[in-house]
MARBA-945105 format. One record per atom (N, C-alpha, C): x, y, z. Coordinates in nm, 3 decimals. Each point is the difference from the previous one (the first is absolute). Example, Ala and Ser with C-alpha at 12.3 -4.5 7.8 and 13.67 -1.06 7.14 Angstrom:
// MARBA-945105
@px->1.319 py->-0.569 pz->0.780
@px->-0.089 py->0.119 pz->0.000
@px->0.090 py->0.120 pz->0.000
@px->-0.035 py->0.105 pz->-0.072
@px->0.082 py->0.119 pz->0.006
@px->-0.077 py->0.109 pz->0.073
***
This chain:
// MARBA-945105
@px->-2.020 py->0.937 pz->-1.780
@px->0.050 py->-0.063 pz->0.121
@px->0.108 py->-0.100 pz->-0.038
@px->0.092 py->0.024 pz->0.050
@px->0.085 py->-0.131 pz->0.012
@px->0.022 py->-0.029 pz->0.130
@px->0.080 py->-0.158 pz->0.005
@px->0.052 py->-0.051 pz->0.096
@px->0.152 py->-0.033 pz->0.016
@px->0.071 py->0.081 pz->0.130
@px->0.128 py->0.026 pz->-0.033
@px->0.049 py->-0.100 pz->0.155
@px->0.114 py->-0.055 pz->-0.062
@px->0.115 py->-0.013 pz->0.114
@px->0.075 py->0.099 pz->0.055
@px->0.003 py->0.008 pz->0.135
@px->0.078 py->0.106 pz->0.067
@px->0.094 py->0.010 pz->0.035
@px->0.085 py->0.071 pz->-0.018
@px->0.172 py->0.041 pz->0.024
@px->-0.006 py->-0.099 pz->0.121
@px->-0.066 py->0.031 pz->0.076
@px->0.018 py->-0.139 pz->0.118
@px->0.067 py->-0.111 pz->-0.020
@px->-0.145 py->0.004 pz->-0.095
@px->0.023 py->-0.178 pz->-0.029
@px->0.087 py->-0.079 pz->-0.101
@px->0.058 py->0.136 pz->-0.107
@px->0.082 py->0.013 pz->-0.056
@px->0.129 py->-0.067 pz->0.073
@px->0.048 py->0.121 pz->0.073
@px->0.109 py->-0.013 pz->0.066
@px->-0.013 py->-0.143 pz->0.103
@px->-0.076 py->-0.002 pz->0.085
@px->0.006 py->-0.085 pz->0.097
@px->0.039 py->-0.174 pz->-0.108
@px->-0.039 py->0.033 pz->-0.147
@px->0.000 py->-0.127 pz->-0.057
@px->0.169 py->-0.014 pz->-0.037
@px->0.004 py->0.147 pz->-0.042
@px->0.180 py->-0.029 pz->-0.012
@px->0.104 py->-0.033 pz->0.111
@px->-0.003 py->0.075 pz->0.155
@px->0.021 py->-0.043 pz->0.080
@px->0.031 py->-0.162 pz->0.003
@px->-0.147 py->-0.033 pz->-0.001
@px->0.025 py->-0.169 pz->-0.017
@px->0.091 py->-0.076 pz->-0.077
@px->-0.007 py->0.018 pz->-0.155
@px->0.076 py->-0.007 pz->-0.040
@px->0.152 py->0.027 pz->0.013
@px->0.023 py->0.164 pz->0.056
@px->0.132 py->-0.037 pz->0.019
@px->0.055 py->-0.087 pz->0.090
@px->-0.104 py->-0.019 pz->0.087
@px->0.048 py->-0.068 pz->0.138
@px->0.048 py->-0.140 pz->-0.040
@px->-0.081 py->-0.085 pz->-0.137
@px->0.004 py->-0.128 pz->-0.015
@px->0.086 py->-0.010 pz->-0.111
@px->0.034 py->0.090 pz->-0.076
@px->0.116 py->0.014 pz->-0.093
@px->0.164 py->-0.005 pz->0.083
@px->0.002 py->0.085 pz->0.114
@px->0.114 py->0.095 pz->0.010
@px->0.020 py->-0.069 pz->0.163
@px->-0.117 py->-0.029 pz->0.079
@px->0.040 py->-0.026 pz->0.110
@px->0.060 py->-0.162 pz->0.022
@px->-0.015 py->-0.087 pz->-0.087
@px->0.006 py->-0.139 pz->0.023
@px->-0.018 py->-0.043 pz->0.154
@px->-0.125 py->0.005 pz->0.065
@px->-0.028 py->-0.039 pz->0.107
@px->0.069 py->0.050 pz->0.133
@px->0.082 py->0.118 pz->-0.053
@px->0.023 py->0.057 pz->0.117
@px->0.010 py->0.165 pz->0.013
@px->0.004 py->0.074 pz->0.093
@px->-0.047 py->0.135 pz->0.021
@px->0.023 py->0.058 pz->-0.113
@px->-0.050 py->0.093 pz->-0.073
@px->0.027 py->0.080 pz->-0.039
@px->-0.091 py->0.152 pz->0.048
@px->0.155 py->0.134 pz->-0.024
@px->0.022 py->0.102 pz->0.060
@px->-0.105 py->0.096 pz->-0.052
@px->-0.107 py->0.067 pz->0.067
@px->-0.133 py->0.119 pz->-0.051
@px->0.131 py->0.066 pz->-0.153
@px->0.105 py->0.093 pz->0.071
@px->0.068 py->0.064 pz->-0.064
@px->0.067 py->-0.079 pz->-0.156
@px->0.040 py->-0.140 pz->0.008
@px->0.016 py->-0.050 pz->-0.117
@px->-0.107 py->-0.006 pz->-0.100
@px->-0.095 py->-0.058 pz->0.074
@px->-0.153 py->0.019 pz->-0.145
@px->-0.004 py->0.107 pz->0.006
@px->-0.039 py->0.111 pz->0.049
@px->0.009 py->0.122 pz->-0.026
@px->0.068 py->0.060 pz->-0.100
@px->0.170 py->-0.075 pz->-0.012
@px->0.057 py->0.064 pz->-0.090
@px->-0.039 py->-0.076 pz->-0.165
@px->-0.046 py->-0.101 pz->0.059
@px->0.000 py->-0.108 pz->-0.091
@px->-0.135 py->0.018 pz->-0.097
@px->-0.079 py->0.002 pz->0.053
@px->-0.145 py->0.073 pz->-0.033
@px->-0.036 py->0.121 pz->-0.005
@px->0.045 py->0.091 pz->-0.001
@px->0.015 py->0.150 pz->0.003
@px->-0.125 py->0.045 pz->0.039
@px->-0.043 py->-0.070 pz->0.154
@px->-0.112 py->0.053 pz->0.081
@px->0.090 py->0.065 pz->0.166
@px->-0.051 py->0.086 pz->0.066
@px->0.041 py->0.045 pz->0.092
@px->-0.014 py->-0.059 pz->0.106
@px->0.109 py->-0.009 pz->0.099
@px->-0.022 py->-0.028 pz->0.122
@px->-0.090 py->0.003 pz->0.103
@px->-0.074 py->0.105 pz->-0.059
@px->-0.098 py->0.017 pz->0.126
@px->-0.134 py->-0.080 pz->-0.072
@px->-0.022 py->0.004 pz->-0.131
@px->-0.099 py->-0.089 pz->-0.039
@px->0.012 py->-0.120 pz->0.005
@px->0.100 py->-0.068 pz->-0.002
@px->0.040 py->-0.141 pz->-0.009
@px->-0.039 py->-0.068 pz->0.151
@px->0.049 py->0.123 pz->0.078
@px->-0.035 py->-0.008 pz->0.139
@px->-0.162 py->-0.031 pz->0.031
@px->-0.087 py->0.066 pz->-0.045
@px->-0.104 py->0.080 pz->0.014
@px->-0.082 py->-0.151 pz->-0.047
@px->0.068 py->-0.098 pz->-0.143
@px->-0.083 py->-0.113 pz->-0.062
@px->0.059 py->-0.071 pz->0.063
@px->0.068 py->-0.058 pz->0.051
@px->0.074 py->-0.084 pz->0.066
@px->-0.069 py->-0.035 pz->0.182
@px->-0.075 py->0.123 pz->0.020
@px->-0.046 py->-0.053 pz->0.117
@px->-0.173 py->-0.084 pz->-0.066
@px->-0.055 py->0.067 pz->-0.114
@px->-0.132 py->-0.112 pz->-0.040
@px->0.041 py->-0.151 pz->-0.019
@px->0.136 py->0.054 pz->-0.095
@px->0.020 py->-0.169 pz->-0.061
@px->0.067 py->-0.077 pz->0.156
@px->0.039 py->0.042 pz->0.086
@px->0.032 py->-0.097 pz->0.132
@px->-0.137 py->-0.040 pz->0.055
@px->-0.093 py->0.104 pz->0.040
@px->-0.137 py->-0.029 pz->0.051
@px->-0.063 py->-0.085 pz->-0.068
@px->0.002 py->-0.007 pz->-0.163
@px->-0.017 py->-0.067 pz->-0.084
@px->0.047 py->-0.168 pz->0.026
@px->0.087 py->-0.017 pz->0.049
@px->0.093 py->-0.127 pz->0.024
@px->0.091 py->-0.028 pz->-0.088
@px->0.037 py->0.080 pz->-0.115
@px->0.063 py->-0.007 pz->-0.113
@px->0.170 py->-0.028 pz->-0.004
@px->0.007 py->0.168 pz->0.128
@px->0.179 py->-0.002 pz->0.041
@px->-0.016 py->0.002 pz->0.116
@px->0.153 py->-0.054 pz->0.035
@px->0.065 py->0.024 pz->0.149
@px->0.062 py->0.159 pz->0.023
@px->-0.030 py->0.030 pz->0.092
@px->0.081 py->0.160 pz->0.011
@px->0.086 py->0.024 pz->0.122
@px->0.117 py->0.057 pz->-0.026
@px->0.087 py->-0.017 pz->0.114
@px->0.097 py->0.145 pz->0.011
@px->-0.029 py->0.075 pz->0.096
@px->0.033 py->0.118 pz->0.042
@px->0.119 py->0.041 pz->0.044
@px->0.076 py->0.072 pz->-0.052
@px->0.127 py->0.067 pz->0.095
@px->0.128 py->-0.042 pz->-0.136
@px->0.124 py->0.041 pz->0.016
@px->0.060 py->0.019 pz->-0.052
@px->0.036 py->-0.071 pz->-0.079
@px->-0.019 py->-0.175 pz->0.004
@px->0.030 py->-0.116 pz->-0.093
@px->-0.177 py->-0.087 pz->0.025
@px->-0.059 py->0.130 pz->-0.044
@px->-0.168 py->-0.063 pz->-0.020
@px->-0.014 py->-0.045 pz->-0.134
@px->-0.110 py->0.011 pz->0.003
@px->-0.034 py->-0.053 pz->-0.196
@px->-0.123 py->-0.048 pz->-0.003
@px->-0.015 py->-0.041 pz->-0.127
@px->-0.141 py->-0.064 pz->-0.046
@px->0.042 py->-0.140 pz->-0.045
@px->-0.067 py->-0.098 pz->0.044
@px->-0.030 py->-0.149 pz->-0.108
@px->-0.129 py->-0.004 pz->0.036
@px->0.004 py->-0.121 pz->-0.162
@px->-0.082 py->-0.019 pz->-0.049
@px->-0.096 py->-0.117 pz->0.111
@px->-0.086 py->-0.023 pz->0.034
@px->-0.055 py->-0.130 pz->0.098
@px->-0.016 py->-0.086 pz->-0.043
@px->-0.069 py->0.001 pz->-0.124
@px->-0.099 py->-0.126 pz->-0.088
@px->0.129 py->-0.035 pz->-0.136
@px->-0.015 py->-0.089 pz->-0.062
@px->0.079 py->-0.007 pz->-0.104
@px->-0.096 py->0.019 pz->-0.166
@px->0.076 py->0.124 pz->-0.086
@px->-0.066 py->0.079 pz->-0.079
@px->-0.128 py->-0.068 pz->-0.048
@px->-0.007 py->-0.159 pz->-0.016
@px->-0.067 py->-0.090 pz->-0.083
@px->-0.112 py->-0.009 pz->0.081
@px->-0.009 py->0.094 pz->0.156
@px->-0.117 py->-0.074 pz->0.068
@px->-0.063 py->0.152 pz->0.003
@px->0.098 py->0.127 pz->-0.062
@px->-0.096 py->0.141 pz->0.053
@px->-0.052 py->0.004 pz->-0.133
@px->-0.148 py->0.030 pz->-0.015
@px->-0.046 py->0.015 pz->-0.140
@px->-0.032 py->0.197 pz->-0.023
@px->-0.026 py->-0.022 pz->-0.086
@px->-0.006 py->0.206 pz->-0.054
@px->-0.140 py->0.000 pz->0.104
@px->-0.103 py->-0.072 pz->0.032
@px->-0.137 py->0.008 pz->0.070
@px->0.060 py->0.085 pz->0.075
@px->0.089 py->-0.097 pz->0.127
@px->0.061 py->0.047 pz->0.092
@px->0.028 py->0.129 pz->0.030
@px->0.077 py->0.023 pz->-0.109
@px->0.069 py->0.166 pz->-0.039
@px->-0.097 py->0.110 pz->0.003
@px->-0.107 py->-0.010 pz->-0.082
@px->-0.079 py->0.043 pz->-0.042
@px->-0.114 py->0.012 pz->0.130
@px->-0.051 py->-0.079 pz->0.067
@px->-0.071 py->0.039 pz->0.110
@px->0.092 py->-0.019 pz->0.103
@px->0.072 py->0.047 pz->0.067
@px->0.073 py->0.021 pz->0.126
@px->0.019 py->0.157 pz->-0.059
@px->0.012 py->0.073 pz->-0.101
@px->0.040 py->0.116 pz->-0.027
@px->-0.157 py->0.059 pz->-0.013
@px->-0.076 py->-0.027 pz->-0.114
@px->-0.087 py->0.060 pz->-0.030
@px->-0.150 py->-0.017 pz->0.090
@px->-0.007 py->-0.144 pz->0.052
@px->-0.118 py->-0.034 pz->0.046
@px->-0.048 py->-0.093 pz->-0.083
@px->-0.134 py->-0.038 pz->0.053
@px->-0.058 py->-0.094 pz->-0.083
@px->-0.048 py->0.074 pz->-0.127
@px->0.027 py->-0.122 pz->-0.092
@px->-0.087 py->0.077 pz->-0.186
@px->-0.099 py->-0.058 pz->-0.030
@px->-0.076 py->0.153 pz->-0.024
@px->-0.064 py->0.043 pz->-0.046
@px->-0.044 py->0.061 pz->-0.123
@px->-0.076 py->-0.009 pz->-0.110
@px->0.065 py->0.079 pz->-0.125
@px->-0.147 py->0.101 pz->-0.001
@px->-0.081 py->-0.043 pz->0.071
@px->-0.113 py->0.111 pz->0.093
@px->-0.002 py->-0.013 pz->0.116
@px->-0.058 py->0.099 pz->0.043
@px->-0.007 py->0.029 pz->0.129
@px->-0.138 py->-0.140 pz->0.053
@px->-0.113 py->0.040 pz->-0.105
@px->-0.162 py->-0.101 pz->0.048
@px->0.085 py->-0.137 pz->0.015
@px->0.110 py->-0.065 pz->-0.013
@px->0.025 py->-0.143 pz->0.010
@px->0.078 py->-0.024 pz->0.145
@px->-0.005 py->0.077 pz->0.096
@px->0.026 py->0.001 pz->0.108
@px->-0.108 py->-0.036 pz->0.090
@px->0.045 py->-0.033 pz->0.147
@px->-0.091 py->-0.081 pz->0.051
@px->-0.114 py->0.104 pz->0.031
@px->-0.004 py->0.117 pz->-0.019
@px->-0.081 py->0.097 pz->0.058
@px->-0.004 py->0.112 pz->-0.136
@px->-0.119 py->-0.038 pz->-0.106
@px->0.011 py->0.097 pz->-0.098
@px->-0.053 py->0.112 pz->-0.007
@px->0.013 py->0.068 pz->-0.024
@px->-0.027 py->0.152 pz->-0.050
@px->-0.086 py->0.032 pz->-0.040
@px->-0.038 py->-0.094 pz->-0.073
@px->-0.152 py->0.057 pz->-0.100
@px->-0.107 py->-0.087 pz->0.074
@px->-0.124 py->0.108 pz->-0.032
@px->-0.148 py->-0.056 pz->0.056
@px->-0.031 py->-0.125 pz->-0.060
@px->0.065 py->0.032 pz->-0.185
@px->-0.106 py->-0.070 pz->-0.086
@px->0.077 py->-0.174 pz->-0.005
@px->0.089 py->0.002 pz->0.099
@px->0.099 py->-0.126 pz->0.009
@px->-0.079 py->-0.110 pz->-0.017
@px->-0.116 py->-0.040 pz->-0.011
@px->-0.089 py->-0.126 pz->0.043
@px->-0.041 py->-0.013 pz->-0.143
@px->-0.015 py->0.122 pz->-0.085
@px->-0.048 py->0.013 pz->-0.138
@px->0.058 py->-0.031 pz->-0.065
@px->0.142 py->0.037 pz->0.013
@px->0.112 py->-0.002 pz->-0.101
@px->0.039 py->-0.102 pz->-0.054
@px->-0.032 py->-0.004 pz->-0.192
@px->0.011 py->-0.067 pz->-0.047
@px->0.144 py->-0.068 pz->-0.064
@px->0.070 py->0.120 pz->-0.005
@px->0.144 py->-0.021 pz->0.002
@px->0.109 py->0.005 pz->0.078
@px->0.000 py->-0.059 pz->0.159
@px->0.056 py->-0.039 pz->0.113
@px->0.072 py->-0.087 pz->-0.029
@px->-0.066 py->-0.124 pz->-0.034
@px->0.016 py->-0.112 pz->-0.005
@px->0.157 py->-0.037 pz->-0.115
@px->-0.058 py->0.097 pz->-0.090
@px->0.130 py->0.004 pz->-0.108
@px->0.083 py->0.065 pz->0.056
@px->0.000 py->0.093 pz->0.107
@px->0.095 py->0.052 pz->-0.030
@px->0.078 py->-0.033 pz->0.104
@px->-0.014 py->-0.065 pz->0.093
@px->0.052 py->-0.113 pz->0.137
@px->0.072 py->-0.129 pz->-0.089
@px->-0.086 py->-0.059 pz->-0.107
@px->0.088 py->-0.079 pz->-0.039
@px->0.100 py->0.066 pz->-0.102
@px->0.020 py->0.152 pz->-0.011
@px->0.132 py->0.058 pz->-0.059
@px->0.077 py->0.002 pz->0.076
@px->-0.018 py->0.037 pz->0.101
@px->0.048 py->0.040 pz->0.147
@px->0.094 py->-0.123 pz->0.024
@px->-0.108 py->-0.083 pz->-0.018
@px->0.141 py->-0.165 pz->0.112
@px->0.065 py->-0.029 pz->-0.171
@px->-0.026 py->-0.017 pz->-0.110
@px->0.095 py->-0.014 pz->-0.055
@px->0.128 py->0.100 pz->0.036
@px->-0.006 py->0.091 pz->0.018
@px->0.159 py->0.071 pz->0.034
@px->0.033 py->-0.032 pz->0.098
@px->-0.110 py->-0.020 pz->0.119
@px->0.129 py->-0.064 pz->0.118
@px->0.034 py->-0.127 pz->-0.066
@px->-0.066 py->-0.070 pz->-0.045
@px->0.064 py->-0.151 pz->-0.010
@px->0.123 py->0.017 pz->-0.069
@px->-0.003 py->0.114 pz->-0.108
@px->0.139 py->0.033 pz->-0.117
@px->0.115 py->0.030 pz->0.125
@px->-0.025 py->0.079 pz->0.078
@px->0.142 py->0.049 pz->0.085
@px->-0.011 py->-0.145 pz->0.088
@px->-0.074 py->-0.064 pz->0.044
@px->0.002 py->-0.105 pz->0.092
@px->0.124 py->-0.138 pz->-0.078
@px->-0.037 py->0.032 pz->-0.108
@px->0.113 py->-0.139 pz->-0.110
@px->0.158 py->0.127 pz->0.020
@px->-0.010 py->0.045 pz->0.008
@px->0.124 py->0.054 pz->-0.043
@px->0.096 py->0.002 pz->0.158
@px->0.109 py->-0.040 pz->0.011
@px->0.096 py->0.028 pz->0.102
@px->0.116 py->0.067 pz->-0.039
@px->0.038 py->0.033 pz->0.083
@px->0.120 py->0.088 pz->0.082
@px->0.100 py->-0.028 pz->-0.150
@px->0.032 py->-0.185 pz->-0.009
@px->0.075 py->-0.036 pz->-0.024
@px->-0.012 py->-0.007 pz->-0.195
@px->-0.102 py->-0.037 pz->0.022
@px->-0.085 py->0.027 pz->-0.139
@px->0.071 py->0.203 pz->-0.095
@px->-0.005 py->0.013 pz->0.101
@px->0.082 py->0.182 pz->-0.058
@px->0.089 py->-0.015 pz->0.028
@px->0.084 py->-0.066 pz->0.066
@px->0.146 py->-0.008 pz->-0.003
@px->0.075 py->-0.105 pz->-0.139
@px->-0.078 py->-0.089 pz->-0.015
@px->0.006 py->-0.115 pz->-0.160
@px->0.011 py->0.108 pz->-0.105
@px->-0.148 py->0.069 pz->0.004
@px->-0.012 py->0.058 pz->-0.106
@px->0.120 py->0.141 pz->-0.039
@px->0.000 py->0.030 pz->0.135
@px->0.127 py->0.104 pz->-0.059
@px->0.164 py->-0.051 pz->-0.019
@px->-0.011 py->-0.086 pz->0.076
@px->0.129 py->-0.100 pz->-0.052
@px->0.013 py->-0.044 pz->-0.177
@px->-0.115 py->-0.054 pz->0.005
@px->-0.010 py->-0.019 pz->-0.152
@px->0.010 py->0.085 pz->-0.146
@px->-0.038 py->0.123 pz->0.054
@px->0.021 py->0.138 pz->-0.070
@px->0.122 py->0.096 pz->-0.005
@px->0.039 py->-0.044 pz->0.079
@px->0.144 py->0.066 pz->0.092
@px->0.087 py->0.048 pz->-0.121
@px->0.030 py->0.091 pz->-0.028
@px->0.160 py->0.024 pz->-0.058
@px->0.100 py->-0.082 pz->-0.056
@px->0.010 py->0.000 pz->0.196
@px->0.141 py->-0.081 pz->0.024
@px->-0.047 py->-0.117 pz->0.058
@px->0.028 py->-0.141 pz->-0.064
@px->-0.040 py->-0.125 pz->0.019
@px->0.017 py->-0.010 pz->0.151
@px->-0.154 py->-0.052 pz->0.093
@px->0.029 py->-0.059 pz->0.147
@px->-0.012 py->0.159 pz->0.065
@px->0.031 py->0.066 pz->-0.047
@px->-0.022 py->0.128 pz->0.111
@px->-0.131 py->0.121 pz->-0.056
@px->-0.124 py->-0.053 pz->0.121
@px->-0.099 py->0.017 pz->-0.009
@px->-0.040 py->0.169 pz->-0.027
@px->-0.090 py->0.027 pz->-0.090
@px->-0.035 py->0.159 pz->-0.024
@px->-0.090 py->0.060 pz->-0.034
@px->-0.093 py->0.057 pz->0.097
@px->-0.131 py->0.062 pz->0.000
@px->-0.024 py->0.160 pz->0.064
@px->-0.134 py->0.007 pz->-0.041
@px->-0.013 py->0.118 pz->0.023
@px->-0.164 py->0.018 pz->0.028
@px->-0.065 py->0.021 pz->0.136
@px->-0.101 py->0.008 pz->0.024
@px->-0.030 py->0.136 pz->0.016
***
């Protein structure tokens, strides 16, 4: 078994990013990240309506529409990203409010494995938006112009 991040949440994280790289607080065009991120229009479309429901972006329709960003990168953390796409985490199913197994009351290794569990949210919970934008700045190539790859 593993535990995977999903193209979703993948993308929906780059999105963000481009938005806070490329948009400087103002619209930017589905079709520019698109070209920019080499994700398609209709998917960008498709994450773009979670991450608005989300409260993440603004979305604005018709010929000079676009996406910004709402929050400023330092206040969206990967949590964010990560459950608005995937849902709440889980790294079993029994640590949900309604478990699965009979022997849930028995189980001697729950307990460990809930406190595995919130250590990773707490890991994506420290980390922001902006926090991956530093770090790929810092790695960058070309000095100041930020470069990643999720």
């Amino acid at each position: 078994m593993s535990i995977k991040i999903s193209a979703k949440t993948r993308y929906g994280l780059r999105i963000l990013l481009d938005l806070a790289i490329h948009g400087n607080g103002t619209q930017r065009a589905v079709k520019d990240i698109a070209q920019s991120q080499q994700i398609s229009e209709k998917f960008i479309s498709l994450l773009a309506v979670k991450l608005h429901r989300g409260g993440l972006i603004k979305t604005v329709r018709g010929m000079r529409g676009g996406l910004t960003l709402v929050k400023q990168p330092s206040n969206i953390r990967l949590l964010d990203v990560v459950e608005l796409m995937e849902g709440p985490l889980n790294i079993l199913d029994c640590l949900t409010a309604s478990p699965q197994c009979d022997r849930v009351a028995q189980c001697t290794v729950r307990q460990i494995w809930d406190g595995i569990n919130q250590k990773f949210i707490d890991a994506l919970a420290e980390v922001s938006l902006q926090d991956v934008i530093d770090a790929s700045t810092n790695d960058a190539a070309i000095p100041g112009q930020p470069e990643y790859c999720i």
